[in-house]
Structures are given as structure tokens and as C-alpha cells.
C-alpha positions, -999 to 999 in steps of 0.1 A, spaced: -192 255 -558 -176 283 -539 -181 278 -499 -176 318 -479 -174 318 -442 -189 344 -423 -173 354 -393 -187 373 -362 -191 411 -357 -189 411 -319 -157 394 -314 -150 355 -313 -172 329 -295 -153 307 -275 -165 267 -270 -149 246 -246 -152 203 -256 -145 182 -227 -130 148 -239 -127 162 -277 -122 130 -298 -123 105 -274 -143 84 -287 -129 91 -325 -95 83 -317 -81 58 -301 -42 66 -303 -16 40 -304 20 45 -289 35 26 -312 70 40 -325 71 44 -361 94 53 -393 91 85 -399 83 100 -433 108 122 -458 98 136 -486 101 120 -521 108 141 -550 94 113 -570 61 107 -552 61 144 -544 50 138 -509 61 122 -472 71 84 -486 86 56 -457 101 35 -478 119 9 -454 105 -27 -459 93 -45 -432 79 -10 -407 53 -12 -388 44 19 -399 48 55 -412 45 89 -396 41 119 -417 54 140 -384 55 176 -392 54 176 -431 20 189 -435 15 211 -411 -6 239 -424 -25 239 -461 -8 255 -488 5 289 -483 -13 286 -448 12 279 -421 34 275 -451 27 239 -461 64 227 -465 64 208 -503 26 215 -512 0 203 -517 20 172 -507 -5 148 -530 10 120 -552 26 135 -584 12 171 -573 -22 158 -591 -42 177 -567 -38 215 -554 -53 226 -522 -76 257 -512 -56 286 -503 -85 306 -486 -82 314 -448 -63 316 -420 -33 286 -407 -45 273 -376 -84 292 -379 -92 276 -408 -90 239 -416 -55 217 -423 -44 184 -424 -15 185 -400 1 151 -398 -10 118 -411 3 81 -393 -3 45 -409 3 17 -386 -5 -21 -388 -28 -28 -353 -10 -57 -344 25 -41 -342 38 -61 -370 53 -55 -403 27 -36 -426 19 -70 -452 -6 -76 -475 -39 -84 -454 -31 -70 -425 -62 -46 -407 -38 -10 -404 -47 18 -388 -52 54 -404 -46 86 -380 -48 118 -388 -45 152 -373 -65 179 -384 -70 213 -376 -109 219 -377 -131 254 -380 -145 267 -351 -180 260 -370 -165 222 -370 -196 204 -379 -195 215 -413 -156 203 -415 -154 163 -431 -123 142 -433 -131 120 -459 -103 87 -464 -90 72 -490 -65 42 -500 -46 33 -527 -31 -2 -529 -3 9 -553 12 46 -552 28 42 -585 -6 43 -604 -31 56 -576 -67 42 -577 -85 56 -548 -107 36 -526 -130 53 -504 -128 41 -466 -152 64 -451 -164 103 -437 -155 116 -402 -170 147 -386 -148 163 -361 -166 167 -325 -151 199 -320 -130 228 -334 -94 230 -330 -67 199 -331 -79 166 -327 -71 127 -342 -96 111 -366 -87 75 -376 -103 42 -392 -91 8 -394 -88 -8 -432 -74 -36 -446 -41 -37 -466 -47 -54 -504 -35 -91 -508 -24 -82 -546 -15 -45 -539 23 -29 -551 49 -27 -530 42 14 -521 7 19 -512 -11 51 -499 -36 68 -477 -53 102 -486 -66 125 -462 -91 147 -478 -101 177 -449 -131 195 -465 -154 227 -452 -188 215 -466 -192 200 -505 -195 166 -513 -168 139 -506 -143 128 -535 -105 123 -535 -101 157 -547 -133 177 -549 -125 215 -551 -129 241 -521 -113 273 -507 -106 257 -475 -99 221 -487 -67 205 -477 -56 169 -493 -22 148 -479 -9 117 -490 17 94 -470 27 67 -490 43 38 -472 62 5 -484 44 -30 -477 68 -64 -477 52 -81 -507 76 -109 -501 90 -127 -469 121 -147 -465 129 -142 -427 119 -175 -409 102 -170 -370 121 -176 -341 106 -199 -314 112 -211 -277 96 -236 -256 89 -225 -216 99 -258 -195 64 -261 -172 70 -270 -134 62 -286 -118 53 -319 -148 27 -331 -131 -16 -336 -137 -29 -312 -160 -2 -286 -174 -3 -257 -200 27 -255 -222 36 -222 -241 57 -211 -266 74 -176 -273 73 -169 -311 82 -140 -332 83 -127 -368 95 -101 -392 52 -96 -403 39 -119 -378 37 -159 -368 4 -175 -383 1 -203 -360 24 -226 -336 23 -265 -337 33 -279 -306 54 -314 -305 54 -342 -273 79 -371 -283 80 -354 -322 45 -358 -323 18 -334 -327 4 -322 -293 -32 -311 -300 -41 -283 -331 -19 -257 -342 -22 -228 -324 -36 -196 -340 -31 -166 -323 -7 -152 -291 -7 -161 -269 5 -199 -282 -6 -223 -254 -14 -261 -254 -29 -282 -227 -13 -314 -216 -23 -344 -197 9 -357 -181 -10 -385 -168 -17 -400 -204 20 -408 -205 42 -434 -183 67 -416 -155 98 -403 -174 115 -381 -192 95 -364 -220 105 -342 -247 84 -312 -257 93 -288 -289 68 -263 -315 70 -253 -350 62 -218 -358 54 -207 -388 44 -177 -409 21 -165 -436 47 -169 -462 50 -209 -453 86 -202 -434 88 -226 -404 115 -232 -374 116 -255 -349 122 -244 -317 148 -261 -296 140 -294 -276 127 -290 -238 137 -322 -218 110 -325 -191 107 -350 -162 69 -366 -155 65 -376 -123 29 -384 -111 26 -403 -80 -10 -416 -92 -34 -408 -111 -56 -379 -101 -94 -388 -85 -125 -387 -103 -144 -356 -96 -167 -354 -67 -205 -350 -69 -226 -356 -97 -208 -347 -129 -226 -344 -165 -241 -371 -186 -253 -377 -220 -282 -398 -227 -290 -394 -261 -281 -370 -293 -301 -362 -323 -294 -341 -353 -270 -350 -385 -235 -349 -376 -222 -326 -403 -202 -295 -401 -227 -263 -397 -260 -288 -385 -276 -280 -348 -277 -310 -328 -295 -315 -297 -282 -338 -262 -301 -351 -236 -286 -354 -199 -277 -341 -168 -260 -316 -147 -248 -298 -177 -243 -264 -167 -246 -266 -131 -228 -231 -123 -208 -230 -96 -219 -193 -81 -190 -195 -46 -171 -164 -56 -200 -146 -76 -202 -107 -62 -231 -109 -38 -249 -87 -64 -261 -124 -76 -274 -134 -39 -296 -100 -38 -303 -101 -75 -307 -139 -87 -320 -134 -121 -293 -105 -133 -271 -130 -147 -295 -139 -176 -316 -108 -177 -344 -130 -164 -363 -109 -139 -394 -85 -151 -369 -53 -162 -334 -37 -162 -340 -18 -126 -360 -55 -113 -326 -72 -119 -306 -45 -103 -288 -30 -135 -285 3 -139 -285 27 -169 -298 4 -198 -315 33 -219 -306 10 -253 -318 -21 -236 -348 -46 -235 -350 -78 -222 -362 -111 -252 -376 -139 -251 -369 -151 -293 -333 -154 -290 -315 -166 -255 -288 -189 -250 -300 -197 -216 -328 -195 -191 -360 -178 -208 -350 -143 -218 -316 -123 -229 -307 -86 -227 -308 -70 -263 -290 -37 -273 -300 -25 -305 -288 8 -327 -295 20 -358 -282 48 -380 -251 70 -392 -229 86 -362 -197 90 -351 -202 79 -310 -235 63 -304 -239 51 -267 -253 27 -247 -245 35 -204 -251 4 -184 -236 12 -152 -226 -18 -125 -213 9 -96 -219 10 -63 -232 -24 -60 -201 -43 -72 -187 -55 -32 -160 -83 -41 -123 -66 -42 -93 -83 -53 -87 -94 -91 -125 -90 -111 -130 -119 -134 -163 -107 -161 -177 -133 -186 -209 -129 -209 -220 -149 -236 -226 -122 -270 -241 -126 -301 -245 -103 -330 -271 -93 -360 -262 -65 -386 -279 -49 -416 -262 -47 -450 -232 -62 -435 -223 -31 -420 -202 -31 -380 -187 -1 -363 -160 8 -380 -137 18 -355 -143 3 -320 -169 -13 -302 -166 -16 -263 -174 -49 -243 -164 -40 -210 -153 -6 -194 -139 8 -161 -137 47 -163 -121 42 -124 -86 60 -117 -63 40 -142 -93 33 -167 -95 -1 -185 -114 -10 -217 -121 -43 -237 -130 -37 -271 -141 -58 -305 -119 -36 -328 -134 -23 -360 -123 -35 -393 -131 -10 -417 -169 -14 -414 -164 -51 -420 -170 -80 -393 -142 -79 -365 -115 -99 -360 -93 -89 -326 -105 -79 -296 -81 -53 -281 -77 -44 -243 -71 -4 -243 -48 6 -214 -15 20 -209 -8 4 -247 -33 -14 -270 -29 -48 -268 -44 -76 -294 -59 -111 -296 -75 -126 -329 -109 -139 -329 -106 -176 -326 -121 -192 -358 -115 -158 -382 -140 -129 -388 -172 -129 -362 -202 -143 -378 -237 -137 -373 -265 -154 -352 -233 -174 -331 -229 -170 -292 -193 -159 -284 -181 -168 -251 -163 -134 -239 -140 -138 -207 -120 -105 -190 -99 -103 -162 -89 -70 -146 -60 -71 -120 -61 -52 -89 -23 -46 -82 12 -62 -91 23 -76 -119 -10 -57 -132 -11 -89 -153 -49 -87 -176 -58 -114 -194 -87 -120 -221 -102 -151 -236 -128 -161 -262 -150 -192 -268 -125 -204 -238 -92 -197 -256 -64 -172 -238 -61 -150 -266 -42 -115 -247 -23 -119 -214 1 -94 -205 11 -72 -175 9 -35 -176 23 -7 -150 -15 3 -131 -48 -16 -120 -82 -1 -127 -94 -3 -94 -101 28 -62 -128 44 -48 -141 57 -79 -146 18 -90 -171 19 -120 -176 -11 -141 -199 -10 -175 -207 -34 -208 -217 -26 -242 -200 6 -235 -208 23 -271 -192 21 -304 -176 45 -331 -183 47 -363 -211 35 -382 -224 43 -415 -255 49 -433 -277 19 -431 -261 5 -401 -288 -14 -377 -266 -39 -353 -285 -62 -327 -261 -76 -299 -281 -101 -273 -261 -104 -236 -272 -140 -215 -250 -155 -187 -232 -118 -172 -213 -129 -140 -186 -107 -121 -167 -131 -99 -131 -132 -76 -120 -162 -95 -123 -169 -133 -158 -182 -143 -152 -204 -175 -177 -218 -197 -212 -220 -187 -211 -253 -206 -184 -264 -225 -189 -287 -255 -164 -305 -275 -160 -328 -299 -126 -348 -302 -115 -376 -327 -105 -404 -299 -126 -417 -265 -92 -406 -248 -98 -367 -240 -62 -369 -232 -44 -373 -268 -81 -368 -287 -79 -333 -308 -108 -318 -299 -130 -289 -310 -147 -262 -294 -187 -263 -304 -207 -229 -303 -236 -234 -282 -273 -221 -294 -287 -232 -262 -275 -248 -226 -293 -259 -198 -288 -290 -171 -312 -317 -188 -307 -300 -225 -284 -280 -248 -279 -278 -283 -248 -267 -307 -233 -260 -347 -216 -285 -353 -178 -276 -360 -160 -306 -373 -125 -288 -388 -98 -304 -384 -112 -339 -368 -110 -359 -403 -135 -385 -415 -145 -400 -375 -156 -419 -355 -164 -388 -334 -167 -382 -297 -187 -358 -275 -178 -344 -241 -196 -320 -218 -175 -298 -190 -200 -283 -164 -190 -249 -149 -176 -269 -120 -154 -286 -143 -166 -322 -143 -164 -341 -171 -188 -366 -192 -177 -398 -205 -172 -401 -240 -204 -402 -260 -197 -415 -294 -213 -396 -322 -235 -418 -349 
């Protein structure tokens, strides 16, 4: 089917976007190879093993004999002409494509990549769709389809979607960007006006470069004291076991930043020696150099004051994935000193317990309602629910002019999620937002319309963290911590289910008179059938970090000191009761032992598990 376009009679009417693509594009700075054309592919190839990505650059700019295209159509092997109706830079292009892995590292088999492109759309851009496609080997192309995009205005403007590179794909893979005015989507359905580009990009299939690794000496070696390790990789370090004495000191260590806590005081007065082994997917491993470090604790520290937690009693089958239930005291027992006044004049806002949004003293809200069925504590939670296909969909809720504290703003918020069809947002969804001078945002990051894996904080640069545990799951509380700075070293930091995943310093701070912070910002993209419930409980905005409501663990000795222990995902927490999924990975066969942290950071005894 033939698509005309009818112009106007009286001259051209002029539309003015403010923000256009925004919310579609989220572009990253990172520096990438740039693409040269390949007589053999027939389009823009980067071919270098090991890249973090590939830019198209100018190659495409304009659609056939529009602009000209240089080397069209610019599709692999020439298998698929573009429209030649129109005029360049009226009518609709693709002008440059970029692939990049989100992380920064090597593009490798599994990674989540990014695809960007830049498209000219018509000034009637609603009928315009950029339909995306990848190929996981250039050399015999079999497209998968990643998704539509409708432009949000006419003109230039950056379209992308995050996807996951194939574990058994070749060594050259591909994206397709297919820009169409109207008709149905396929990889290369006809049109006047349709314009198709393919970058095709090498992917290291193999990996013999081994990670480098470096201890940080801690000072002063005394109490309580984090070690961390710098490690690096051609594609990327998998995880980072940390040695004391060449043993192992606690679990491996997933994601960056690699961190271990250490209890000098389980350990006579001496010299110590500390080391890590990092390693990578492909099983390549180095040991970082010995770190000679002198304990010197002049006794050991006091018991915590006041009335700390106790457990009286546990029910449930201890097995990986069953609920079990503890009886005690003092559990939770939040310690509120440097939480914004908001919470004086508004006791019930932290868990959404009051009779509405505006009773609490939130503002905005529109995609809100308070529940009763599912809280983690207290009697009620804050549920934001959407449903449906769009490209932003947007839920406001404003905490302005009543924020008071200034200095550093810690934010924590337990989250949990529900989806239909297994569908997500595809591109972002936003936690936490400040749209002050030098704007801020903490995001989950899409994964092709899959469950997300890395949270991202969006600033000057993106910058990543991996979900502890893997991909989110369903019907679980996430304990989601932020910290925004509020001047030098600019140093933000972000942590889930009580693990540093991001900390790094950037050049600004988000705060000024314009200070606006919001949560459950809004999302892009979702597809049809896409219905996602995310429940809020225990939102605090505090001077100081706020930690764990409750934190329970579960370790493999009575001495916390040397036991490896497990975060458990609570399902509920108060002072007298609170109730977890088991998580048991890594503990072996028992004997087990429980411990409950309160918010003020007193600790149980051991309770050993049946």
C-alpha cells in the first residue's frame, strides 16, 4: 500500500515541543568506535573486538537519494531498498544509529546494550514509527523484533531501547532501524517514505585477558571496617572474593562497587594480611597483591545501649523460598533524630498510613491510592498502578516546599512490584527525581521489556549498579537507599536490600532554591498488555543515611563476626513480629543462625534455626 502526504495550501504550520524526547532518550556520553563502511556487509560495520560500542556517525544521514544517503540503502547485503519519495530533512530519515553496552564494558554475549537512533520525523510525526530489530549474527541475518517507538515530535530527535546481546550469537551481530510513515511494522515493509539502516558491530565471543585487581589498605584497623577492592576487565569483572590470612572473608562480591565488612575485633592484635581474587565471566582470575595491615584494638567495643532486639520464638520450615515468622522485641524500633520535620508535622507519611495522599502531606499523587492487602509495615502501603501501551506514562508526586533539612539528603523506601504478561517498562523507570538546578534521577533501567537488572543514577554521566540477587522478581520488597550530595566531592551513592551497589563523585549537587524532590517519577516504554503494580511502605527523607527498617540475616556460625551471612527479604516487620523468604544460597547444609539489626543498629543474639 501506497501512503501520499498532503501538504498545506496556506503555508506551513509551525509546532514548537518543549523537552522533545526527553523522556524517549536517555543519551549516554560514552565514547565509542566509530563505524566505516564494509563493502562486504554493504553497510557502517565496527569491527574492533572488545568496543564498547559502535557509532554509525554521519553514514546515514538522509534516505536514499534524499540528502544523498552516502552507500544506500545501507542494509546488510543491499537486501532492502528504501522509499525515495519526499523531501531530505521534511520527510522522514534515519540519520545516525549508536550501539553501546550500558555498563561501559566490552559489548559480550549477555550483556543488556543500548540502541540509539537519530531520526528525522514528519511534521505530522505521529503517524512516523521506528520499529527495531536485532540480529545476533550479521553473516546470515534473522531479525528479532525489539519493539515500536512513536516520535513525540517532528524534527530530530533520539529514540532508543535496551536489549540483550545473544549468549550463542556470531561474532558480528546487528541492529535495524526501520523509520516508517504509517503501514504495518516488519524488517522491511515497503513505503515511499520508509528508510531502513543497519550497523553491524563485532561482539568478543571469547576472552583471554585476565582482570586486574588492587586492595585499598583501610585506616585506621580498628572496630568495624569496610575493605574495598578496585577491579577491572576487558568485558567486565563477575564478582570479587575477598582473602583475610588466605582465607575467604565473607561471599564473593557481585557487583561494583566490591566491598566487604570486617570485624577487626574477631582477630588477636597484629599484623593481618588482606588480598581479593577477581574474576570474570570467562572463569579468568588474578589475585591482587597482598595488603599488610596492623590491628590494633585497645578493647573490645561496648554492647549497645538501650533495649536492643530479641527473638523468642520462630515458626515456618527452614527451606530456601518458605515464609517464616519470629516472635520478639524492639525489632524495628526506627530511630527518626535526623528525619526532615515533614515526619513531626506528618507522622503517618512514612507508611502511607493516614486517611489519604493530601491527610499525610504528599502532594501530586494522581496515580496513587493508599492498601490495606499488601504492606510491608504498619496497616496500609501507597500503590501506583498503570496499565496500557505508551511511550511516557506519568505519575507526579511532588515532595517541594515542605522538605526543611539542607545538607546531604539521604531517601530510602521499601518497593515491590506486580506485572502482567511479564511485561516492564522497557526503557527506564524512575525511583527518585530532583528536576532542581543540576537535576538528579535514580532509575530501575529497562531491559528490553524484561524484569530489570541495574539501577542507574542519571546525572552528568549514567552511572550503574546490578540488582543484588539477579533480575527483580515479583511480589518481593526491595529495600531502595539514595543519597544526593549537596556540594564537594559531589560524591552520590546508591544501595539495594542494604548493599552499596553505585558510589561515585560527579562535578554538581542537585540542590538551590528551586529544590524539588519526587518518586515514582514515570516510566518509558511499555507495550501492549502492560499493567505494572508498584506498592511504596517506609518513605523517609533524612540528613543521615536511614538503613534498614529491620534487617534480617541468616549466617552459618553463632559468631556474626566470621559467620557468612545472608540478606532475607522481609514480607512483613514490626517490633513484636516480622516475617521473611527464606534465602539460604550459599550457607551449605547448617546448623543455621538468625540475627535481627533494629534501625538503631543493635543487634540480637544468635537464634539458632531448627
Amino acid at each position: 500500500m501506497t501512503f501520499l502526504k498532503m501538504w498545506p495550501l496556506c503555508g506551513w504550520q509551525v509546532l514548537t515541543f518543549a523537552f522533545v524526547g526527553l523522556w524517549i532518550s536517555q543519551s549516554n556520553a560514552q565514547t565509542l568506535d566509530s563505524a566505516v563502511y564494509n563493502s562486504t556487509y554493504k553497510t557502517g560495520v565496527c569491527l574492533r573486538v572488545g568496543a564498547n560500542g559502535c557509532d554509525s556517525g554521519g553514514l546515514y544521514t538522509g534516505r536514499a537519494n534524499l540528502g544523498p544517503e552516502n552507500a544506500a540503502p545501507n542494509t546488510l547485503y543491499n537486501r532492502c531498498a528504501d522509499g525515495t519519495s519526499g523531501i531530505f530533512h521534511t520527510d522522514e530519515s534515519v540519520d545516525r544509529i549508536r550501539v553501546f553496552s550500558i555498563d561501559g564494558s566490552s559489548l559480550s554475549p549477555g550483556k543488556t546494550a543500548t540502541v540509539e537512533v537519530t531520526v528525522w520525523a514528519y511534521s505530522s510525526y505521529t503517524t512516523d514509527k521506528l520499529d527495531l530489530y536485532y540480529a545476533s549474527n550479521a553473516t546470515s541475518p534473522s531479525w528479532t523484533f525489539l519493539g515500536t517507538m512513536t516520535p513525540v515530535g517532528s524534527g530530530a530527535q533520539k529514540l532508543s531501547k535496551n536489549f540483550n546481546l545473544s549468549l550463542t550469537g556470531g561474532s558480528v551481530q546487528a541492529v535495524r532501524a526501520a523509520f516508517r510513515y504509517q503501514g504495518g511494522a516488519g524488517p522491511c515493509a515497503s513505503g515511499a517514505y520508509n528508510d531502513r539502516d543497519d550497523l553491524a558491530f563485532s561482539v568478543s565471543t571469547t576472552d583471554a585477558s585476565f582482570p586486574s585487581v588492587s586492595v585499598q589498605s583501610p585506616s585506621p584497623v580498628v572496630g568495624a571496617v569496610t575493605i574495598t577492592a578496585s577491579a577491572s576487565d576487558n568485558i567486565g569483572v563477575s564478582g570479587v572474593q575477598f582473602k583475610l590470612n588466605g582465607s575467604d572473608l565473607g561471599t564473593e562480591d557481585l557487583s561494583n562497587p566490591f566491598s566487604v565488612s570486617w570485624n577487626t575485633t574477631s582477630v588477636p592484635n597484629g599484623t593481618h594480611v588482606l588480598s581479593a581474587v577477581a574474576r570474570d565471566a570467562a572463569g579468568n582470575k588474578t589475585t591482587a597483591s597482598n595488603v599488610s595491615v596492623m590491628v590494633s584494638n585497645s578493647s573490645a567495643p561496648p554492647p549497645p545501649t538501650g533495649s536492643g532486639p530479641s527473638i523468642t520464638s520462630l515458626s515456618g520450615t527452614v527451606q530456601i523460598g518458605q515464609t517464616l515468622t519470629i516472635t520478639g522485641a524492639n525489632m524495628v524500633n526506627e530511630d527518626k533524630t535526623n528525619w526532615d520535620p515533614f515526619y513531626t508535622q506528618f507522622p503517618n507519611a512514612a507508611g502511607f498510613e493516614g486517611s489519604s495522599y493530601a491527610a499525610d502531606g504528599w502532594e501530586g499523587g494522581t496515580s496513587f491510592s493508599y492498601v490495606s492487602d499488601v504492606k510491608l509495615m504498619g496497616s496500609k502501603s501507597a500503590l501506583s498502578y498503570h496499565a496500557g501501551a505508551t511511550s511516557v506514562n506519568q505519575t507526579n508526586v511532588s515532595y517541594s516546599e515542605r522538605l526543611s533539612i539542607s545538607g546531604d539528603i539521604y531517601i530510602r523506601a521499601y518497593l515491590r512490584f506486580k506485572v502482567a504478561n511479564g511485561i516492564w517498562a522497557d526503557n527506564y523507570h524512575k525511583i527518585f527525581a530532583s528536576y532542581a538546578p543540576n537535576g538528579v534521577w535514580l532509575d530501575w533501567v529497562g531491559n528490553g521489556g524484561g524484569p530489570y537488572t541495574h539501577i542507574s543514577i542519571i546525572k552528568s554521566s549514567n552511572h550503574y549498579g546490578q540488582i543484588p540477587g539477579g533480575a527483580i522478581k515479583e511480589n518481593r520488597w526491595y529495600l531502595v537507599e539514595f543519597k544526593m550530595p549537596s556540594g564537594s566531592p559531589h560524591n552520590y551513592k546508591a544501595w539495594i536490600d542494604n548493599k552499596l551497589v553505585i558510589d561515585y563523585n560527579d562535578t554538581t549537587s542537585p540542590q538551590g532554591t528551586a529544590w524539588d524532590l519526587q518518586f515514582d517519577v514515570n516510566h518509558c516504554c511499555t507495550a501492549a498488555g502492560y499493567a505494572k503494580s508498584n506498592w511504596w511502605d517506609g518513605f523517609v527523607v533524612s540528613k543521615t543515611r536511614v538503613g534498614p527498617a529491620s534487617l534480617i540475616e541468616i549466617g552459618n556460625s553463632a559468631d556474626y563476626a566470621t559467620a557468612t551471612k545472608v540478606y532475607q527479604a522481609p514480607e512483613f516487620l514490626s517490633d513484636s513480629s516480622s516475617q521473611f523468604k527464606a534465602d539460604l544460597t550459599g550457607l551449605g547444609a547448617g546448623p543455621y543462625y538468625l540475627w535481627i539489626t533494629n534501625n538503631r543498629g543493635q543487634r540480637s543474639q544468635p537464634f539458632a534455626l531448627p
